[in-house]
N, C-alpha and C positions, 0 to 999 in steps of 0.2 A: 246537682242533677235537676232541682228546681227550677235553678235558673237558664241552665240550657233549654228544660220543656219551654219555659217560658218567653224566652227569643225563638224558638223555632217557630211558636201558634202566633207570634206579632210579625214575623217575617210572611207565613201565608196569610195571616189576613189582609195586607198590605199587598201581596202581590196578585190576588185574586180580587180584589176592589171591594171587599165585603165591607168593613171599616175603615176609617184614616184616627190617624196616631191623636188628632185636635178630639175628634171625637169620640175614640178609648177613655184619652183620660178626664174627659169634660163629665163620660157618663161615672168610669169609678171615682171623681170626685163626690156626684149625686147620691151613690153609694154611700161612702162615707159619712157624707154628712145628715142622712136620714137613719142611718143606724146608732144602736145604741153602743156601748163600750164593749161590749160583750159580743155582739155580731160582730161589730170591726173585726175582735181577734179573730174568729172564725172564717169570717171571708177573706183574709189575711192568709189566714191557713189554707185555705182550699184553692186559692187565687193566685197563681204563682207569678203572673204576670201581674201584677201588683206591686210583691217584693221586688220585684226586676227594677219598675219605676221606682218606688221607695229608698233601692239599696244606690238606683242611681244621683235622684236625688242628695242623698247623704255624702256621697263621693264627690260631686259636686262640691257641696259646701264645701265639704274637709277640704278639697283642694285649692280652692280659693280662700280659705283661711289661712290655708301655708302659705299662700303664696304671697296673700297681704303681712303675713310673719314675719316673711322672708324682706319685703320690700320695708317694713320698718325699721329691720335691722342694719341693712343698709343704708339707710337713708341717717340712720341713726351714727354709723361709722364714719359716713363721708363728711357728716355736720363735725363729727370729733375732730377726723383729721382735719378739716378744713379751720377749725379753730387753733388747731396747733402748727400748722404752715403760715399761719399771717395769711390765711385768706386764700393761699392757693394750693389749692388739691392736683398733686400731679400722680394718678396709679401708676406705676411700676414693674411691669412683668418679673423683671431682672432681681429688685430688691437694693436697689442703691440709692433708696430716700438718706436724707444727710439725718443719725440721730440727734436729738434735743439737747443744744447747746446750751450752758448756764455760764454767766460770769462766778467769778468769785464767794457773791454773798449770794449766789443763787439763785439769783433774778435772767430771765430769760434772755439770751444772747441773741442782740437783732439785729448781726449784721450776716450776708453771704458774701461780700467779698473780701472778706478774711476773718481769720479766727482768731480765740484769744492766745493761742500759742504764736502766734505770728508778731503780736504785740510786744512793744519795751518802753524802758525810758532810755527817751534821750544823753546822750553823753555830751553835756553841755562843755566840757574842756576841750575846748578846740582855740588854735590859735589862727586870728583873724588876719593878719599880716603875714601870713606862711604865704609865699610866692615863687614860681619857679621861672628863675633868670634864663631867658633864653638866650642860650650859647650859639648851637647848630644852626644851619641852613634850615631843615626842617623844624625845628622850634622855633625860628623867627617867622616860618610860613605860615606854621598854627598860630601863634601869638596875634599876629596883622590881620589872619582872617576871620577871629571871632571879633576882635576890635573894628572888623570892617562891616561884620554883621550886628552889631549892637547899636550904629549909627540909626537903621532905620527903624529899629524896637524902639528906640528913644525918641523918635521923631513922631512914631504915631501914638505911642500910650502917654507920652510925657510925664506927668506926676501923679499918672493910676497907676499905681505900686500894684494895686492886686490883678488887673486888668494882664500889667505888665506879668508879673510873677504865673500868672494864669497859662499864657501863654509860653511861657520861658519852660514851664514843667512840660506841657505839651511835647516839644523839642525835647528835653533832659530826659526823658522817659525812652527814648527813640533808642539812643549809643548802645545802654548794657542790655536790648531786647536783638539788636543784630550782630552784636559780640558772643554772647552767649549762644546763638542760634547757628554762626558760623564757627566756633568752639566746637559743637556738639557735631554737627556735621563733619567736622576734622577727625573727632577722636572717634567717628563709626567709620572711618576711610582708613583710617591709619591705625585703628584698633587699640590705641593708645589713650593713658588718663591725661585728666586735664589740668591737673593740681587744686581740683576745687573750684578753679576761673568759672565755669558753668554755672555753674550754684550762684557765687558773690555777683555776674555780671547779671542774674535773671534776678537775683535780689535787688540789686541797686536799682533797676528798670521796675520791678514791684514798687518801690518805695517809692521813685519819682510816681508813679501813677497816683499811691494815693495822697499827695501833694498836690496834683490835682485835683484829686475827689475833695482835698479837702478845700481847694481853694474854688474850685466851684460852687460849696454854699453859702462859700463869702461873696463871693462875687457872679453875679447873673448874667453869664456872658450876651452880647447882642447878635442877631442874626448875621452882620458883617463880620465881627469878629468869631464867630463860628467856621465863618466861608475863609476865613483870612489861615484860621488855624487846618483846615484840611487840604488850604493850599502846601502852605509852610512842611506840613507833617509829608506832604506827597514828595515834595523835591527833596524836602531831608536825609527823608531815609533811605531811597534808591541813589544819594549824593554818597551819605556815611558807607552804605554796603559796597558799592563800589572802591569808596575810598578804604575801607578795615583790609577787601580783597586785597588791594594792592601795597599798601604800607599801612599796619597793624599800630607803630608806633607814633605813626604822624595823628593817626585817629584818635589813641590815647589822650596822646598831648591834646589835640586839639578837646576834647571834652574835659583833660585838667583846667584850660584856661577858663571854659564854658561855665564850669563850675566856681571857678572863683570870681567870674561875673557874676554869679548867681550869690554868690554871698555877700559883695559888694551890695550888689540890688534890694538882698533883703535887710543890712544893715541901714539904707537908706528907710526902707516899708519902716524898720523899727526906731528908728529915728521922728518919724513923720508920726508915729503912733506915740510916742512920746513927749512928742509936742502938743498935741492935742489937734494936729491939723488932717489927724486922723482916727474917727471913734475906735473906742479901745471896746469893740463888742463884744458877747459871752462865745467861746471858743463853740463850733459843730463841734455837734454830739460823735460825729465819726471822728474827729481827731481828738479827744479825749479818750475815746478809749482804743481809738491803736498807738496813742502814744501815753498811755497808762498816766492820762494828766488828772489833776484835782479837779472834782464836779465843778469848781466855781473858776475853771481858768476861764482867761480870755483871751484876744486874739493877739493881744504879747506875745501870752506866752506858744499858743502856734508857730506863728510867725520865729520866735525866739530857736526853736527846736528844729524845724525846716531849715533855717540856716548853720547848725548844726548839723546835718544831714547832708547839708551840700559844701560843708567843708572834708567832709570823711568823701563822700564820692572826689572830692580835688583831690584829695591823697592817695586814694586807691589807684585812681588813673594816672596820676604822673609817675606815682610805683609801678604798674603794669608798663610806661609806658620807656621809664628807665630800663625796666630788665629787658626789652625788644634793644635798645639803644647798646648791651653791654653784650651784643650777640648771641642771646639765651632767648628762650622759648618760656611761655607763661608759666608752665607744668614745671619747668624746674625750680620752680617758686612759690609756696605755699597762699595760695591765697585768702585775704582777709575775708573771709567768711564772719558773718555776721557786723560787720565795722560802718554799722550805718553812719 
């Protein structure tokens, strides 16, 4: 009730020009401060337009106090999160921040382009001299054509193995991301499985990737060879998509032979590292731990594993590329899932 009296007598003296609002409160300051403690309460009591200004005042604070609370708190969360993202704060309406990945012994897991389940060791039992004799017309097409492409890779990178190898994953990454891609597109047309082929060809194309990820901290590509590799990558794969469209098995083949160029090539890289005509450096921290190596490898043993990996994609693809060859379709053939 108070307080209503008390707006209503500031509203007419305001509109009747008798006082202004500077000059009310200039004089009940003067008040104030010439009274003793004992008047204040009273003219407190009798002055209800007093408490008005008083209770607004208090309102005031309080509310800016919550609201600097408020902005502490916040400020407080974002410094948290932002410590626990590596620096970057991204809010999320949705709720699809990625939880707090740990390795093994517990130590903070610092990659986002893959995870520790994704991770193995290599299966170093591979046989180096595994070759597939081209009989067919089509097998002697594939065979001459990657031999006719490996003419000019060797002409420009000559005895940069990782230059060369650099580039070579570029290309090897291409094959199991447009097999995979036209798989999937089949079995939503035809509403039929795939035997797994989906999975093992997006994997194999995973794996070439990070092949490169991993050979890029070995090697600092140059701005030509950058331009050289977006060439390459552009006529490749609109070459291979067309070519998987129309014969499935020539494309195989032709990526079994690619791959066992690639193994050739990196038994040369580990040759050359073994001689000493090429330093034997401490392995990237990104291929130590996607491929679950000893803190203290080096780029041996990289290099060792990668070649590994591209004898299992020669066998996968010359198997994919046999069962097209024996008039069967991929699905009726369990595919090596997981056979890096």
């Amino acid at each position: 009730m108070n307080s209503y009296m008390a707006r209503s007598v500031i509203r007419k003296a305001l509109l009747n020009g008798q006082i202004s609002g500077n000059r009310y409160i200039c004089s009940s300051a003067t008040v104030i401060r010439s009274s003793s403690s004992s008047s204040e309460s009273i003219f407190r009591e009798r002055n209800p337009t007093y408490m008005f200004f008083s209770i607004s005042r208090s309102w005031s604070s309080s509310s800016a106090a919550s609201a600097a609370s408020v902005e502490t708190a916040l400020a407080e969360k974002a410094k948290k999160e932002k410590s626990d993202s590596d620096g970057v704060v991204v809010s999320s309406y949705w709720g699809v921040s990625r939880p707090k990945v740990t390795r093994e012994d517990g130590t903070v897991w610092p990659w986002n382009c893959f995870m520790p389940w994704e991770t193995y060791r290599a299966d170093l039992s591979i046989d180096l001299s595994k070759h597939h004799v081209p009989k067919t017309f089509l097998d002697k097409v594939a065979y001459r054509t990657v031999k006719l492409l490996r003419i000019p890779t060797d002409m420009f990178f000559g005895r940069r193995y990782g230059c060369h190898a650099m580039m070579l994953e570029t290309v090897a990454a291409v094959p199991g991301m447009v097999g995979g891609m036209l798989l999937h597109l089949r079995s939503l047309r035809k509403f039929q499985n795939s035997g797994g082929w989906i999975k093992a060809l997006l994997e194999e194309a995973e794996n070439e990737r990070m092949h490169l990820m991993t050979m890029v901290e070995l090697v600092k590509p140059k701005w030509y060879e950058r331009l050289l590799v977006l060439t390459v990558q552009g006529v490749f794969f609109n070459a291979f998509f067309v070519l998987y469209l129309l014969s499935p098995k020539l494309a195989h083949r032709i990526v079994g032979y690619l791959e066992e160029e690639a193994v050739h090539s990196y038994t040369e890289f580990l040759t050359e590292i073994e001689s000493g005509r090429i330093e034997n450096v401490p392995a990237p921290a990104i291929a130590i731990d996607y491929w679950r190596l000893p803190k203290d490898a080096t780029l041996k043993d990289v290099v060792t594993v990668i070649r590994a990996d591209e004898a299992h994609h020669r066998d996968v693809n010359h198997f994919a590329s046999d069962i097209h060859f024996q008039g069967k379709e991929l699905r009726d053939a369990a595919a090596p899932i997981g056979y890096h």
